[in-house]
N, C-alpha and C positions, 0 to 999 in steps of 0.2 A: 541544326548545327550551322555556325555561319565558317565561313572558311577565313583561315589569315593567311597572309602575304608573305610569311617566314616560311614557307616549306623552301623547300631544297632549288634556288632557281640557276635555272640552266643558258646556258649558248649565249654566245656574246654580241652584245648590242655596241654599237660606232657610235659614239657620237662626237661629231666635229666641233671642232674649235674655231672660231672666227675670231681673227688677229686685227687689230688697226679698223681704220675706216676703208680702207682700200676695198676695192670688191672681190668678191668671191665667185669665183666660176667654177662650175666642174660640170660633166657632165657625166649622163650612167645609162646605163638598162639600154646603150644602142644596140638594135636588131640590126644597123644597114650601116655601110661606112663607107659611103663612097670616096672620091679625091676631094682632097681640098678644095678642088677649082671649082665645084661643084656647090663650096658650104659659102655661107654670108655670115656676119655679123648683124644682130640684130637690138634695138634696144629697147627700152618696156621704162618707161615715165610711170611713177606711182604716183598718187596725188588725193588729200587726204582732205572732204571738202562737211565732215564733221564738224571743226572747229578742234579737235584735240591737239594735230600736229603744229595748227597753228601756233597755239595756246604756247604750245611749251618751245615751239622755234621759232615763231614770227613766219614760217611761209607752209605752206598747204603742200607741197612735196615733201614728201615721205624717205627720208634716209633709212638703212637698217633694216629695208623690208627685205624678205624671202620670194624669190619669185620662182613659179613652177610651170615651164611650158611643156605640156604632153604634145606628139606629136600624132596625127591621128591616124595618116597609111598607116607608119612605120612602127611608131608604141613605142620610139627613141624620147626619153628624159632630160631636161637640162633643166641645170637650177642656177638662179643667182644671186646677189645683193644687191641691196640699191647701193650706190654712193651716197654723200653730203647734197647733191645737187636732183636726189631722189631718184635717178635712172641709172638703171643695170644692163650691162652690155653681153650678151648671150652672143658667144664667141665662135664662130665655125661651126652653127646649127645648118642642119641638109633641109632647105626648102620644101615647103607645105604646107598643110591648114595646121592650124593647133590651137588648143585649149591654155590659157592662164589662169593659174591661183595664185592669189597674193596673201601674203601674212607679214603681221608687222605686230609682236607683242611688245606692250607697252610695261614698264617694271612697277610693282607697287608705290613708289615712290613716287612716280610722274602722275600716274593715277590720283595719288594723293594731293598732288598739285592743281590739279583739276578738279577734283571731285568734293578731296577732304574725306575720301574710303581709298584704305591702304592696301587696295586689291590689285590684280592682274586685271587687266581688258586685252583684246586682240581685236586689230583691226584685219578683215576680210574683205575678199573683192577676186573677184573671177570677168573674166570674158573670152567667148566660146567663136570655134571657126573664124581664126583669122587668117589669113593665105598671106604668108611672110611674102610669097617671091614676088607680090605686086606695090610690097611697103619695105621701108626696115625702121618702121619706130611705130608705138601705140603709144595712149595712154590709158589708165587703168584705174580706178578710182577704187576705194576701198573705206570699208565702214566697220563704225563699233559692233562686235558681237559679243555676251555675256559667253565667260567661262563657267561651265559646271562645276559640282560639287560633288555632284552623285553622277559618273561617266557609265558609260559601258566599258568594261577592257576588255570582253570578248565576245564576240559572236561567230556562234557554228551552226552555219545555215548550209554549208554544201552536199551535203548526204553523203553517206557509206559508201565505198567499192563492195559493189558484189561479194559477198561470201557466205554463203551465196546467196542469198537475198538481193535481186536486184533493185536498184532507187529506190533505197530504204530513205527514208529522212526525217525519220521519228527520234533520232537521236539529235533534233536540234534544241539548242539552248542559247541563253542569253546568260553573259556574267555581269553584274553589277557591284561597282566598286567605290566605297568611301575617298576620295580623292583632297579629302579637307584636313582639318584638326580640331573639327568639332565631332562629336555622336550624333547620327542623323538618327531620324524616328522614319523607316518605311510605310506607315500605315499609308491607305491609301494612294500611294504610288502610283501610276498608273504605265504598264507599256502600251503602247498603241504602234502601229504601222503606218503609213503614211500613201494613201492614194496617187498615180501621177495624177498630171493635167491640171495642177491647181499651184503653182509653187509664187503665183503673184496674189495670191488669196491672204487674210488675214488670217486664215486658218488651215488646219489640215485637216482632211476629210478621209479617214481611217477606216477600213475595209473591219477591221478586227481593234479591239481596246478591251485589256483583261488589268485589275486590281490586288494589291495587294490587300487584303485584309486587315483587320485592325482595329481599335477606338481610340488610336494615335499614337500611342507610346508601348505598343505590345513588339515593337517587331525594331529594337536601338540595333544600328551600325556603325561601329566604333571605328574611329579613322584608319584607316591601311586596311578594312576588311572588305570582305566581297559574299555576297550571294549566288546560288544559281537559280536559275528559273528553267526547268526543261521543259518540253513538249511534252515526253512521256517520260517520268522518276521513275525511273526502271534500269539492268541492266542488260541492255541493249548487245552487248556483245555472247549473250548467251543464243539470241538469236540472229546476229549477223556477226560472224568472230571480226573484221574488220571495224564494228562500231566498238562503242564506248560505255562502262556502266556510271551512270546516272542515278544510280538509287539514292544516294546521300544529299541528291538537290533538295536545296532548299524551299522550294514553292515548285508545282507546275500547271500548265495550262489545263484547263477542263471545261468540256465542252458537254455537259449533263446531256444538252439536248441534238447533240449529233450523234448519237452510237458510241460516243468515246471511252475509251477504258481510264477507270478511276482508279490512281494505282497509289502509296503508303504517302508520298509528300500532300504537305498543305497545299488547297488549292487555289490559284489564283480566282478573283470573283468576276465573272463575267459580264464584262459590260455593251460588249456590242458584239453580232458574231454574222459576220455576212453570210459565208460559206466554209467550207471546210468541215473535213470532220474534227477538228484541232485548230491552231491558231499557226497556222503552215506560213512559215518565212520561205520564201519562193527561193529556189538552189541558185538562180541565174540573178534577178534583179530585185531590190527590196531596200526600204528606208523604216531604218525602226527609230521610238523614242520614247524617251520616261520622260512623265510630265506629271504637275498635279492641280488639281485644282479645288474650288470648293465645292460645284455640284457637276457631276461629268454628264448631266442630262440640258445643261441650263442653256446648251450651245445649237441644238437640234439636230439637226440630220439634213443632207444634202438630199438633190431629187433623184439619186443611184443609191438609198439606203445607206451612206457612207456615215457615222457620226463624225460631228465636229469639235477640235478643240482648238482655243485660242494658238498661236507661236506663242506669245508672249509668256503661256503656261509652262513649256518645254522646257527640259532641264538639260538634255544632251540628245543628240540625235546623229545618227552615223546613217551611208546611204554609201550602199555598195552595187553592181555591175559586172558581170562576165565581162563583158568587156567597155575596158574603162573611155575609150573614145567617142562612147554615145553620150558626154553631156549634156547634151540638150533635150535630151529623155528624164533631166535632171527631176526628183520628186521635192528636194529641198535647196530656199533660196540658201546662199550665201553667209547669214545672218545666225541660219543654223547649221549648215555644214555648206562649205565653199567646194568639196572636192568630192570622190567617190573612190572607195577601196575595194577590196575582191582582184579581177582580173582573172579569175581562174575558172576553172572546166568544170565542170558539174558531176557529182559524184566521185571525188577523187578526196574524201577524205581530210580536207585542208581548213583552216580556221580561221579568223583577221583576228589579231591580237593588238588593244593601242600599246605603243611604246614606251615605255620608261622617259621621262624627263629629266629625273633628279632624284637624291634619296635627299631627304630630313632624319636626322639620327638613322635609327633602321626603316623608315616608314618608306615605301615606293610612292613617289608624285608622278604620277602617269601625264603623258604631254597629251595637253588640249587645247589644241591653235584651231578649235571648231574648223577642221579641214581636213577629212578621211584622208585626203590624199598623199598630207604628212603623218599625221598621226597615226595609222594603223599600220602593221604592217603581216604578210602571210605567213602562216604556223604550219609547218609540215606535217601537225596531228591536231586534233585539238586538246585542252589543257584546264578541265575545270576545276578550278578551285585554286590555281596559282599562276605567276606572275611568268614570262620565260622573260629570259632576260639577262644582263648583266648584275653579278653578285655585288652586294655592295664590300670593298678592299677594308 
C-alpha cells in the first residue's frame, strides 16, 4: 500500500513573507540574553563564484540569499537576507564561535535563462567556527546544488521512551516522498548511510546500502505519495506502548544473515551490511541518502569494508546530530546537505519532519534548499504515512 498526502494534516506551519529588497532580520531559539552592550552587529558578504549570479546580474555577489548563523556555546539562532549589494547585517548577535548556512534559490525562470531547463537550482555554502568577537564581516561563497525529486519527509531514528522496554529502536523508519509531477518507478532505489571522515571524497563510503526491489517499473509513485520503509514492519507498540505500529510499511530492512526477524512487509535487498543485527540509524548521529545507480558493486569498497557510491548518484540526502554545534563532525559536503537537523535527546520519542513549501492544487511541495538546517523541522511524535503541517485554505 503506498500512502497519500490527503489524510487529515495537522498543527500549523509559519511561513514568512519577505517584502521589498530591504533586509530581513530576525532572530529565534535564543537561550541567553544578555545587554545590549554586550551584542555587536555583524555582516556576512555572499558571493557566487559559479558563474550563475553572474549570468543573470553582472556581479558574483549574491542578493536574496538566506543566511543561518548557529551559535555554538549558546545554541542562539539568527537568520538574515542579503541585500542588492549581496551582504546581510545580523543585528545585536551576543558574541562567539558560530557556524553559517547560506541558501539562495534560484526560480525556474532564471534557471531557464541559464540553462534552457525550467527547473529550481539552490545555491549552498556554509563555513564553520568563526569567533565573531575578533571580526565583524566574512565572506562566504556558495555553489550549485541539484534539488531532488524523490526527498525524505521523515525520519525516526530517536527510539522509544521506555514503556517499559528500555532503548527500544526497532521502531525506526524512513519516509520517502514523490516531491515532483511526474510518477517515479522505485525499482532499484537504493538507501545507504553515509560514513564520517570522508566528506571531501568523491564518494560516500556507507557502513550499510539495502535496495529496493524491482525489474524497473514494479514499484510507480505517483506525485504527492510517500512510502515507508521500517526496520522492523511490525506493531511495535504491542511491545513497547510508547512506540508506534509499523505493520502497514511498505518495504523493511532485512538482515537474513544477522539473526533478524523476517516479519509480513517486502524486503528491502541487501546490499552491503557491515555490522548490526538490522540496518540501525544511530539515535545520536547519522547521514542517510537514496541514490541510484546502474551497478551498486562497480564502485568497490574502502580499506574499513565501507562500500562506495559516487555523490553524483544521490538523490537527497539529510544528516542529523544530538547536538547540532558539532559541524565539523559533518558527514556530508554542502553540495548534498549544507546543514544538520535533529538537536534532540535520545529516546524521547521525537521525529525530523521536512517542511512544507508550497501546495500545487492539493499536492504538498515539501521545501528542499538541500539544507537540514531549514528544511526539517522536530515532530513531537512520529507520523508515518502523512504530512503534519499546515492544511491547504
Amino acid at each position: 500500500m503506498i500512502f497519500s498526502n490527503y489524510k487529515k494534516i495537522w498543527n500549523l506551519f509559519l511561513i514568512a513573507a519577505i517584502i521589498g529588497s530591504t533586509l530581513w532580520i530576525l532572530s529565534c531559539s535564543e537561550s541567553v540574553a544578555p545587554p545590549k552592550s554586550m551584542r555587536t552587529d555583524y555582516f556576512v558578504s555572499v558571493l557566487d563564484t559559479s558563474g550563475f549570479t553572474e549570468e543573470l546580474t553582472g556581479n558574483t555577489h549574491v542578493p536574496g540569499a538566506q543566511v543561518f548563523a548557529n551559535s555554538i556555546s549558546y545554541q542562539n539562532v539568527y537568520q538574515g537576507l542579503t541585500d542588492s549589494s549581496g551582504q546581510a547585517r545580523l543585528k545585536d548577535i551576543l558574541p562567539d564561535q558560530y557556524n553559517f548556512s547560506i541558501t539562495k534559490r534560484l526560480a525556474p525562470e532564471e534557471v531557464f535563462q541559464l540553462t534552457g531547463q525550467s527547473i529550481e537550482r539552490i545555491l549552498n555554502g556554509q563555513i564553520q567556527n568563526v569567533d565573531i568577537s575578533e571580526t565583524d564581516t566574512i565572506q562566504v561563497y556558495i555553489h550549485p546544488a541539484t534539488l531532488g525529486r524523490l526527498v525524505f519527509s521523515e525520519i525516526y531514528y530517536n527510539g522509544s521512551p521506555s514503556d517499559p522496554v528500555p532503548y527500544y529502536f526497532h521502531d525506526q523508519f524512513t519516509e520517502l516522498y514523490n516531491n515532483s509531477d511526474d510518477t517515479l518507478y522505485l525499482d532499484s532505489l537504493i538507501v545507504a548511510d553515509a560514513d564520517g571522515g570522508y566528506i571531501d571524497d568523491d564518494y560516500i563510503h556507507s557502513v550499510h546500502a539495502y535496495m529496493i526491489p524491482g525489474s524497473g517499473r514494479d514499484h510507480p509513485l505517483a506525485p504527492g505519495e510517500m512510502i515507508i520503509i521500517a526496520q522492523d514492519a511490525t506493531d511495535h507498540s504491542s511491545v513497547n506502548k510508547s512506540s508506534i505500529d509499523l505493520s502497514d510499511a511498505n518495504f523493511e530492512y532485512f538482515a537474513p544473515d544477522q539473526g533478524d526477524v523476517n516479519y509480513d512487509a517486502p524486503n528491502m535487498k541487501q546490499l552491503h551490511h557491515k555490522y548490526g543485527i538490522d540496518f540501525l540509524y544511530s539515535v545520536m548521529s547519522d547521514a542517510l541518502t537514496i541514490l541510484k545507480v546502474d551497478d551498486p558493486y562497480a564502485y568497490g569498497y574502502d580499506d574499513h569494508d565501507c562500500i562506495l557510491f559516487p555523490k553524483s548518484a544521490i538523490l537527497d540526502a539529510v544528516e542529523y546530530r544530538d547536538n547540532l554545534s558539532e559541524t565539523k563532525y559533518k558527514r556530508l559536503d554542502p553540495s548534498l546537505d549544507a546543514g544538520l537537523t535533529g538537536g534532540i535527546e535520545t529516546y524521547q520519542g521525537l521525529s525530523v519532519q521536512r517542511k512544507i513549501s508550497r501546495y500545487e492544487g492539493d499536492r504538498i511541495i515539501l521545501m528542499d534548499n538541500n539544507n537540514s538546517s531549514i528544511d526539517f523541522e522536530v515532530l513531537e511524535e512520529p507520523t508515518p504515512g502523512y504530512i503534519v503541517g499546515e492544511e491547504k485554505e
